[in-house]
C-alpha positions, -999 to +999 in steps of 0.1 A: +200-128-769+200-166-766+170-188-771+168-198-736+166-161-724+142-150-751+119-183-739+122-173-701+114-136-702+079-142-712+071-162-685+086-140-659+063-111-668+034-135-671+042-139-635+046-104-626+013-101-642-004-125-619+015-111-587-002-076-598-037-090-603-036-111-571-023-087-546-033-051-559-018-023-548-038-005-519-044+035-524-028+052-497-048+066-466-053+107-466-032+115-437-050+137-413-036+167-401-021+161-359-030+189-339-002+203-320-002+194-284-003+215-254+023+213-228+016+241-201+028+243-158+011+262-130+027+275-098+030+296-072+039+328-077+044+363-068+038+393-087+070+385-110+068+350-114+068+320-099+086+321-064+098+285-056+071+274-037+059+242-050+023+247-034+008+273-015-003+272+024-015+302+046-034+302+079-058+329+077-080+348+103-122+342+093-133+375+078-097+379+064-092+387+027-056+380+012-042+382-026-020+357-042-004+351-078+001+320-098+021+313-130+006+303-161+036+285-186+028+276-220+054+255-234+036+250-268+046+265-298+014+286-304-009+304-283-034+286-259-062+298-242-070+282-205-096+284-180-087+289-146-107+272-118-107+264-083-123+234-060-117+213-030-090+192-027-090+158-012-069+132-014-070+097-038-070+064-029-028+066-034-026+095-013-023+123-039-035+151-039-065+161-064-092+188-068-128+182-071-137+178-111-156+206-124-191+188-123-193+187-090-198+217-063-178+228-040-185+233-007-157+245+017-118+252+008-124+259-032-151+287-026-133+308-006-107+314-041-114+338-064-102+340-099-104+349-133-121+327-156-097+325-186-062+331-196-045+342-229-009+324-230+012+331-259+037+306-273+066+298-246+052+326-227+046+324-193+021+348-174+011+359-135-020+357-124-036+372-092-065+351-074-080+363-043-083+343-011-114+353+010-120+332+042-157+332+059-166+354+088-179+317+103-148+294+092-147+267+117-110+263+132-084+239+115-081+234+077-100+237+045-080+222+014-083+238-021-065+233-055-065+258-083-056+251-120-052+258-157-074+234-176-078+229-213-110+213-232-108+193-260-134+171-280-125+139-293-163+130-310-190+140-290-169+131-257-149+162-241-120+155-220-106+181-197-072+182-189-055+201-160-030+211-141-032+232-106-013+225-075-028+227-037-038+254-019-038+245+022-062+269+038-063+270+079-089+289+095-073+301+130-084+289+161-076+259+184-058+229+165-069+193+170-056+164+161-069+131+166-080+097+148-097+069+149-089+030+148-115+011+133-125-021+120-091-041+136-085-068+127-059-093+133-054-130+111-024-155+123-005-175+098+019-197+109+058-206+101+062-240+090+094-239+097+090-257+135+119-233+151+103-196+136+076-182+148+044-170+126+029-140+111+004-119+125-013-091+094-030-061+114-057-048+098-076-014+104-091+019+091-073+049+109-098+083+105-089+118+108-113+130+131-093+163+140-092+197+120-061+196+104-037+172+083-023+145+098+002+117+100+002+090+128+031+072+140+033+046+170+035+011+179+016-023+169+019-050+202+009-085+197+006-106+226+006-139+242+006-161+273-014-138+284+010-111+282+036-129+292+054-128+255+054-099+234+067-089+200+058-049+184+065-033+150+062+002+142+027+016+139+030+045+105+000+062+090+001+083+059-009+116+054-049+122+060-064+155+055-093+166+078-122+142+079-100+117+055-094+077+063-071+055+048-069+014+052-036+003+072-018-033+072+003-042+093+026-073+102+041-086+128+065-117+127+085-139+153+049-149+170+043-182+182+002-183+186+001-197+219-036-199+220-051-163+224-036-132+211-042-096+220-032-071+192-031-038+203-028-006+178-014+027+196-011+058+170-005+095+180-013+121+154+011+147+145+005+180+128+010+189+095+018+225+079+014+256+098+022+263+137+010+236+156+017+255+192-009+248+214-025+221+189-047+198+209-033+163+203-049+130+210-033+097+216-060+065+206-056+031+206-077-004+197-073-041+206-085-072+194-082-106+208-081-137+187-069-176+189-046-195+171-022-223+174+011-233+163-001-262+139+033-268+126+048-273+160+016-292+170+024-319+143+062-320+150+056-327+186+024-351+175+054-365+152+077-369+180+055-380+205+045-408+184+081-420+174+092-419+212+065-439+222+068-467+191+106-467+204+095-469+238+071-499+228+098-516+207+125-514+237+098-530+259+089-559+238+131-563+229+132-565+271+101-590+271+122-611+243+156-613+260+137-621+294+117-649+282+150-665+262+168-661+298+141-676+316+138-705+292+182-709+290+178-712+325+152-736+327+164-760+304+200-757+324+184-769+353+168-798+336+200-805+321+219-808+351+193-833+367+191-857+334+230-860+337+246-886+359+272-879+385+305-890+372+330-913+390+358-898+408+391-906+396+414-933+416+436-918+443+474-924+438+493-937+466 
């Protein structure tokens, strides 16, 4: 070893030494054990399995007591217990489908199911259940929405969280079928284009209701118009699916309008049935209209704009006329004076 090596190696572990102290080495966090996670379906089914359908939707008779079968599928690797419940279904603010959560009560579609409480699913195992459906002597007509599921419970600290999954079950008590809905709360707001040769934007606002038995969608036509009535542009009027007593806030627009002072928007919707056989149904046609002003500021300005320049051109033309008249006038006049300041001159001799 040389004697700059043997100098240098003390001074690198005296460095090593202080890395050690400075930065020591953390002890390793006891790793907790992950409990496994639960992956499970439910559907429809029959009394072998599941049968396709992706929810299940039967129009029943009131006194009338039916059985039906859903799948339970664990796709876990061990065995998992799940309770099995039922409640009324309604849908979200999206438009999707949920069931009421387990703290609160039922009251129409979700008490008329019947089922057992819990389920025993083995690892990858799937299992039928049967659940029985038993609809009131004094059902009113039209439909009563329900969901059933498989939920599991689990406790993270002294919060439990329920997880589920169910699918829908459409219930329709027989008897005459209506469907109708209300428009409420229309509203209609103007902006305008400023591009000076396009027209504006009018955004239709309104609540449409389901005020029929059944499940609905609405389609028809949204009419703005002007002049009074003398120009009209229309968009398609399309409402989402509401279940019986349901709402759901609807915007519209409608473009290529001018805002000729006042406006009538008009909202025509006709409901149409969903699920089941709607022979017979009793459909309803409604409409609403609102009238409100506005103006076309943009072509307002231009034609201030315009108006202004031809006038300024008008005015400079004018005075450029006044100009050349009054130099004209004054050419003139001192021609005149000219031609009296100047003497005659004598006529040349005649030659003989």
């Amino acid at each position: 070893m040389t004697r700059t090596s043997s100098r240098a190696l003390p001074r690198l572990l005296a460095a090593l030494a202080v890395l050690l102290v400075a930065a020591p080495i953390a002890p390793a966090a006891a790793a907790e054990p992950t409990k496994p996670s639960v992956t499970w379906s439910v559907q429809p089914a029959n009394q072998n399995g599941p049968d396709g359908r992706r929810w299940i939707e039967r129009t029943l008779d009131p006194g009338q007591v039916v059985t039906e079968h859903l799948a339970v599928r664990n796709f876990s690797d061990s065995a998992v217990v799940f309770s099995l419940k039922a409640a009324d279904g309604y849908l979200t603010d999206k438009g999707r489908f949920n069931m009421l959560p387990s703290n609160e009560k039922s009251v129409d579609g979700g008490t008329w199911i019947t089922v057992q409480e819990k389920v025993s699913v083995g690892a990858k195992e799937t299992k039928v259940v049967p659940f029985t459906i038993t609809v009131p002597t004094d059902a009113s007509p039209g439909d009563h929405p329900a969901g059933i599921a498989a939920t599991v419970t689990s406790s993270g600290g002294t919060v439990a969280v329920e997880s589920r999954v169910g699918f829908r079950v459409m219930l329709r008590a027989s008897g005459t079928i209506t469907a109708s809905m209300a428009i409420e709360n229309l509203t209609a707001t103007y902006t305008p284009s400023w591009n000076p040769f396009a027209g504006g934007t009018v955004r239709i606002g309104y609540t449409a209701t389901n005020t029929g038995n059944v499940a609905v969608t609405g389609g028809g036509q949204v009419t703005v118009a002007e002049l009074f009535g003398l120009m009209e542009r229309d968009t398609p009027a399309q409402i989402e699916e509401m279940l019986r007593g349901g709402d759901r806030a609807v915007e519209t627009r409608v473009n290529g309008v001018w805002g000729l002072g006042p406006m009538r928007a008009t909202v025509e919707v006709t409901p149409a049935v969903l699920g089941g056989d709607a022979t017979g149904a009793d459909i309803r046609t409604t409409s609403a209209t609102v009238t409100t002003w506005a103006l076309p500021w943009a072509q307002l300005i231009i034609a201030l704009a315009l108006g202004v320049l031809v006038f300024a051109a008008r005015t400079v033309t004018r005075r450029r006329k006044q100009r050349l008249a009054q130099l004209l006038d004054q050419a003139r006049k001192e021609g005149r004076t000219q031609a009296r300041e100047t003497p005659l001159a004598d006529a040349p001799p005649k030659s003989s």
